[in-house]
C-alpha positions, 0 to 999 in steps of 0.5 A: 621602956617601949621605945628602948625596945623597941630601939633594941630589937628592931636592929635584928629585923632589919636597918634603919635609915632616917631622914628629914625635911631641912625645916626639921633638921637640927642646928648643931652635930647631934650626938652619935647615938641620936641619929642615923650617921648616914642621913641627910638631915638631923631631925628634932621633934620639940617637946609638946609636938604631935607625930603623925604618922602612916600606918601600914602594918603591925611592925610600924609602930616598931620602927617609929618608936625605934626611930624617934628613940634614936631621936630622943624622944618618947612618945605617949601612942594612943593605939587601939584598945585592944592592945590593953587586953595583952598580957604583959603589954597591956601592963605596959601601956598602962604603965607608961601613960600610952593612950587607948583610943575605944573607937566607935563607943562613948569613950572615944573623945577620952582619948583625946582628952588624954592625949592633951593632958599629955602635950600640956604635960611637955610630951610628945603625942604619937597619933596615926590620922588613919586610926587603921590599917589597910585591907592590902595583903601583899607586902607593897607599899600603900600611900596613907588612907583617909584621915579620920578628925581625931588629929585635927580635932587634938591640934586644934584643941592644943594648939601643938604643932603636928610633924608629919612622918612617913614610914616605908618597909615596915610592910616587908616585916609583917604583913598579910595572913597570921601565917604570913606576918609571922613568916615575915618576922621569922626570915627577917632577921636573914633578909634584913629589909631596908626600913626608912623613916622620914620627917616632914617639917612641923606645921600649924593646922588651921581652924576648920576641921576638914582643911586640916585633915586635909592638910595633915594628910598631904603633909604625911603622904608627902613623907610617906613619898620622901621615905619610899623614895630613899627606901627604893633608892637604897633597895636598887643600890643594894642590888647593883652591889649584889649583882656585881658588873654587868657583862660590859664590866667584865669583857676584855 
């Protein structure tokens, strides 16, 4: 239910594009309503994969879970705990099987442990290696942080593939003070900023934990790179249609 709402409303805040590597493209034509019509690329995520993503801001799993809806996949997320106190969407994490990661406490390892019951299971895992967001208030795009171990420590564990993705222009969405991040939401419906969403192809991460920390960042700050680069390309496009010809253009 999360990601078909999230598929749902993420149209009224802004336009999503997505992308991918050729290594996670599809074979065949996908179905209209499984990809972006204007990509590249047709991504696959398989089944029992691990999504690894960035994360910039409040909006982001919005965009990720709308655009691996589009892609027909319905991640199990593991998220901060703290989201389970929500009413309403605690009752919908619970109820879909999503993950609460209790950073800094005993609990934390459960998380894990859960998150490899489900892969087993045939599901695919959302997971964000930087397990926080970034300290930066303005609206610029920020390259991932540093990875924490819990994904590598999960891809070594399961033995699942991990596919790198990067977001860009969630943080035109919300980000900032409260007051900021809700301005965001209020004007983006008008604005309607360019969201860009890109796969890398999967990768198999190697046994030592901080070789694969290492390389799981690489492979996500290089979709996060693909993915501000078509976003930037798409915002100067847009601006060229907006601003008309130029003076060249337009003597006689």
């Amino acid at each position: 239910m999360l990601s078909r709402t999230a598929a749902l409303l993420l149209p009224v805040f802004g336009h999503l594009r997505i992308t991918a590597d050729p290594a996670s493209a599809a074979t065949t034509d996908p179905a209209p309503d499984t990809a972006d019509p204007a990509a590249d690329t047709v991504p696959t995520v398989a089944p029992g994969s691990i999504v690894a993503a960035n994360h910039t801001s409040l909006a982001d799993p919005v965009v990720v879970l709308a655009a691996l809806h589009r892609l027909g996949a319905r991640p199990v997320v593991l998220a901060t705990a703290g989201l389970w106190r929500i009413p309403l969407l605690g009752t919908l994490l619970r109820h879909e099987g999503h993950i609460a990661v209790h950073r800094g406490t005993a609990r934390a390892a459960e998380s894990l442990d859960a998150a490899a019951e489900a892969l087993a299971a045939g599901r695919v895992v959302l997971i964000y290696g930087e397990g926080g967001l970034p300290r930066r208030r303005d609206s610029g795009e920020l390259p991932p942080g540093p990875f924490r171990s819990g994904l590598a420590r999960l891809a070594q564990a399961t033995g699942a593939p991990v596919v790198p993705l990067g977001q860009a222009g969630s943080r035109r969405l919300t980000s900032g003070g409260r007051a900021k991040q809700l301005a965001g939401l209020a004007t983006a419906p008008v604005r309607r900023p360019g969201l860009h969403v890109h796969l890398g192809a999967p990768l198999h991460l190697p046994a030592d934990t901080a070789e694969a920390t290492a390389r799981a960042h690489h492979a996500v700050t290089a979709a996060w790179t693909a993915a501000s680069r078509h976003a930037a390309s798409r915002d100067a496009a847009i601006h060229r249609t907006t601003a008309g010809p130029g003076p060249e253009a337009t003597r006689p």
